[in-house]
C-alpha positions in Angstrom: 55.0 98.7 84.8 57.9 99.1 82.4 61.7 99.3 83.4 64.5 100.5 81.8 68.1 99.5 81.8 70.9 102.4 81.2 74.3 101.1 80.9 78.0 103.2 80.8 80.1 101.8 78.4 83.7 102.1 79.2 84.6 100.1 82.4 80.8 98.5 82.4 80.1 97.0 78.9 83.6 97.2 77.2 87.0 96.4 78.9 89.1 99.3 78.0 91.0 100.2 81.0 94.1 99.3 79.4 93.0 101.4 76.5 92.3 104.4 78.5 95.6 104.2 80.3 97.9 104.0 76.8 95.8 106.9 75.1 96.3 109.0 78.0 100.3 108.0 77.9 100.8 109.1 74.8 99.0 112.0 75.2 101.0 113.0 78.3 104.6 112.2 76.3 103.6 114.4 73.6 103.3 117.4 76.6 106.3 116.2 78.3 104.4 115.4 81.4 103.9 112.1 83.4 102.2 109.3 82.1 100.8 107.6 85.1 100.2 110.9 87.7 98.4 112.5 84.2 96.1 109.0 83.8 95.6 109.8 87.7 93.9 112.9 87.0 92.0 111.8 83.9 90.3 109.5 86.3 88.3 112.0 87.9 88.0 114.7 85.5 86.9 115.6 82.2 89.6 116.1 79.6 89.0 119.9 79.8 89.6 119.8 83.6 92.5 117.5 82.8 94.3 119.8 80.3 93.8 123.3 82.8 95.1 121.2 85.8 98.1 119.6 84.0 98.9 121.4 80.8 97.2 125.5 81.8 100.0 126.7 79.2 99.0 124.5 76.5 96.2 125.6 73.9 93.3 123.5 75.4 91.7 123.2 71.8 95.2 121.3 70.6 95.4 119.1 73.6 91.7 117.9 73.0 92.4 117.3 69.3 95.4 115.2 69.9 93.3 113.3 72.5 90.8 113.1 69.9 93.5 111.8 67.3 94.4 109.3 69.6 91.3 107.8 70.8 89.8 107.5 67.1 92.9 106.0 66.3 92.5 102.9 69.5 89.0 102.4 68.5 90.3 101.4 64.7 93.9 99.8 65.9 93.6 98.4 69.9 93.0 95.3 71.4 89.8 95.0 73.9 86.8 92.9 74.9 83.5 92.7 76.2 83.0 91.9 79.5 82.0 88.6 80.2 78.4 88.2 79.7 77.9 92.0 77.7 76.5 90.4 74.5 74.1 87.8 75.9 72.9 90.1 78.1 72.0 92.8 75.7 70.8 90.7 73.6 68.2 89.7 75.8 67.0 93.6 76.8 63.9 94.1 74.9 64.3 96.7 72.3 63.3 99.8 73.1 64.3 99.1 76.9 67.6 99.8 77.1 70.4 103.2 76.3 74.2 103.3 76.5 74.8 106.9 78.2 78.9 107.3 77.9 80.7 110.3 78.1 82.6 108.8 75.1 81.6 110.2 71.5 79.1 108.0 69.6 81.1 106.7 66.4 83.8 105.7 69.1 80.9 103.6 70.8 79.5 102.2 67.5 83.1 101.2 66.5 83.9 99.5 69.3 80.7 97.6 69.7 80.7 96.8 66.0 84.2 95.1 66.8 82.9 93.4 69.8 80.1 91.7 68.6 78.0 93.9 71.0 74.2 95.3 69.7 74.2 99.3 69.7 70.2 99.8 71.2 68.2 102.9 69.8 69.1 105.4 72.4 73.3 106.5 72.9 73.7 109.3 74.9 77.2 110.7 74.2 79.3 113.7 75.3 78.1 115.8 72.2 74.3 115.0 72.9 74.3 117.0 76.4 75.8 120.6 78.0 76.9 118.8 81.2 78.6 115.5 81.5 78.7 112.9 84.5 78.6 113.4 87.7 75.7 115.8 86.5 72.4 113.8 86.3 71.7 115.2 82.8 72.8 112.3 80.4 70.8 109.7 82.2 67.7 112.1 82.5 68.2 112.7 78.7 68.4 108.8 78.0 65.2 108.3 79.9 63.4 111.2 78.5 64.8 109.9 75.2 63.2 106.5 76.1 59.8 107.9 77.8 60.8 106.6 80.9 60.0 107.5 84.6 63.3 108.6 86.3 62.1 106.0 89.1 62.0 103.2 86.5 65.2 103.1 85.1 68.2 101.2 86.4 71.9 102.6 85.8 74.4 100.4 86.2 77.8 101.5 86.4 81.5 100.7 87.2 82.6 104.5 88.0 81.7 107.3 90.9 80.9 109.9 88.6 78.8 107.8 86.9 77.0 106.5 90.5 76.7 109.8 91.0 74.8 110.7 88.1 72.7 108.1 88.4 71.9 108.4 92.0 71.3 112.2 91.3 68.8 111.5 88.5 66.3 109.4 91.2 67.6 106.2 89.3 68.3 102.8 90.7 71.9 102.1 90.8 74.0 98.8 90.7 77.9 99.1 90.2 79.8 96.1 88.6 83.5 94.8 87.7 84.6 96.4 91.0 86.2 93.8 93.5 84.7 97.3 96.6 81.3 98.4 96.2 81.4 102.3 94.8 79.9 104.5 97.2 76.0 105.1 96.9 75.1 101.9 94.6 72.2 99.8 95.9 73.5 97.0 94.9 77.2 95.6 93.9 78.7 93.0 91.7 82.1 92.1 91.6 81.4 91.1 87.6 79.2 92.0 85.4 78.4 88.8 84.6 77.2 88.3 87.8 74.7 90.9 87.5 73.0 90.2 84.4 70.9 88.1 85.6 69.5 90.4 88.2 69.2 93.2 85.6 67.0 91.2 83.2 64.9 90.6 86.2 64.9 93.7 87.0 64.4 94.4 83.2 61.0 92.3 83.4 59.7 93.8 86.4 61.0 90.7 88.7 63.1 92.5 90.9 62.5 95.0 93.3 63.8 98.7 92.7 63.2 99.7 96.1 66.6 102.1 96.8 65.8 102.8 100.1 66.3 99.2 101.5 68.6 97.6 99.0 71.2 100.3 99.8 72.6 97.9 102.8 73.6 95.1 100.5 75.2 97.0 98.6 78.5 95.1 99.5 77.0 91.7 99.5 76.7 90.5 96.0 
């Protein structure tokens, strides 16, 4: 039987927290609002949702171009790693078994991996390649249809709860990582991500078990 691997990219593969919290800054100087309550609500919503909650007077096509602006400009200009153990890893995934699904844009993930060393597989599912975003199961059920996967081979592994979500929602396995609390939902959790590759080329090569129902109560454990 074949497995699949499906990994985010922001927060999972590449650390770019830091990143993520000076794009959103400047953003939120340039509207005269607060830095850190507007990188609050960016957490947990799309940038859409963002601008209507924080900016609903600005022109929403202008706030996402300036956001745009910004983030093209990080990807050629700011400092950030892989995690610990990214590159190995995926360079151990057989071709063909693996997809980034971000809710990032693709050239943003290509430039970014091309500065971290990391290998960009055949299948990226970004923001542009689906009508609905995470939490909605549709980018990971577009990666595995993109793959020819079963839904109930494919393991997502993840660092966010819209991105558990997602994955949970599409029938997937799910294992969070580079969280020191288990997100709620994930079958099994890893404080780094390094600690989990191992488990996900077993998984990978058919060595581990995918069975959601019982590894849901060690989720905490790893």
């Amino acid at each position: 039987m074949s497995r699949y691997v499906l990994f985010d990219v922001d927060g999972t593969l590449i650390d770019a927290l830091d990143n993520q919290r000076r794009v959103w800054g400047t953003w939120a100087e340039h509207h005269g609002l607060d830095p850190v309550e507007t990188y609050r609500v960016a957490l947990r919503t799309r940038p859409t949702e963002t601008f209507a909650q924080l900016a609903p007077d600005r022109d929403p096509a202008a706030c996402l171009a300036l956001l745009h602006a910004l983030e093209d400009e990080d990807v050629r200009t700011g400092a950030y790693d892989a995690f610990e153990g990214a590159a190995r890893l995926l360079g151990a995934l057989a071709p063909g078994s693996w997809a980034l699904v971000t809710s990032n844009y693709a050239h943003r993930v290509r430039g970014r991996f091309e500065r971290t060393g990391l290998p960009v597989p055949e299948v990226l599912v970004d923001a542009a390649a689906v009508a609905e975003g995470k939490p909605s199961p549709v980018p990971y059920l577009r990666a595995a249809e993109l793959l020819g996967a079963d839904p109930r081979d494919c393991l997502v592994v993840e660092d966010a709860p819209t991105g558990v979500r997602a994955g949970l929602a599409a029938g997937m396995t799910v294992w969070g990582v580079n969280a020191p609390v288990a997100v709620e939902g994930v079958h099994r959790h890893f404080a780094r991500l390094a600690d989990a590759a191992p488990e996900v080329l077993a998984f990978a090569r058919g060595a581990a078990q995918a069975d959601s129902a019982g590894s849901r109560a060690g989720a905490a454990a790893s």
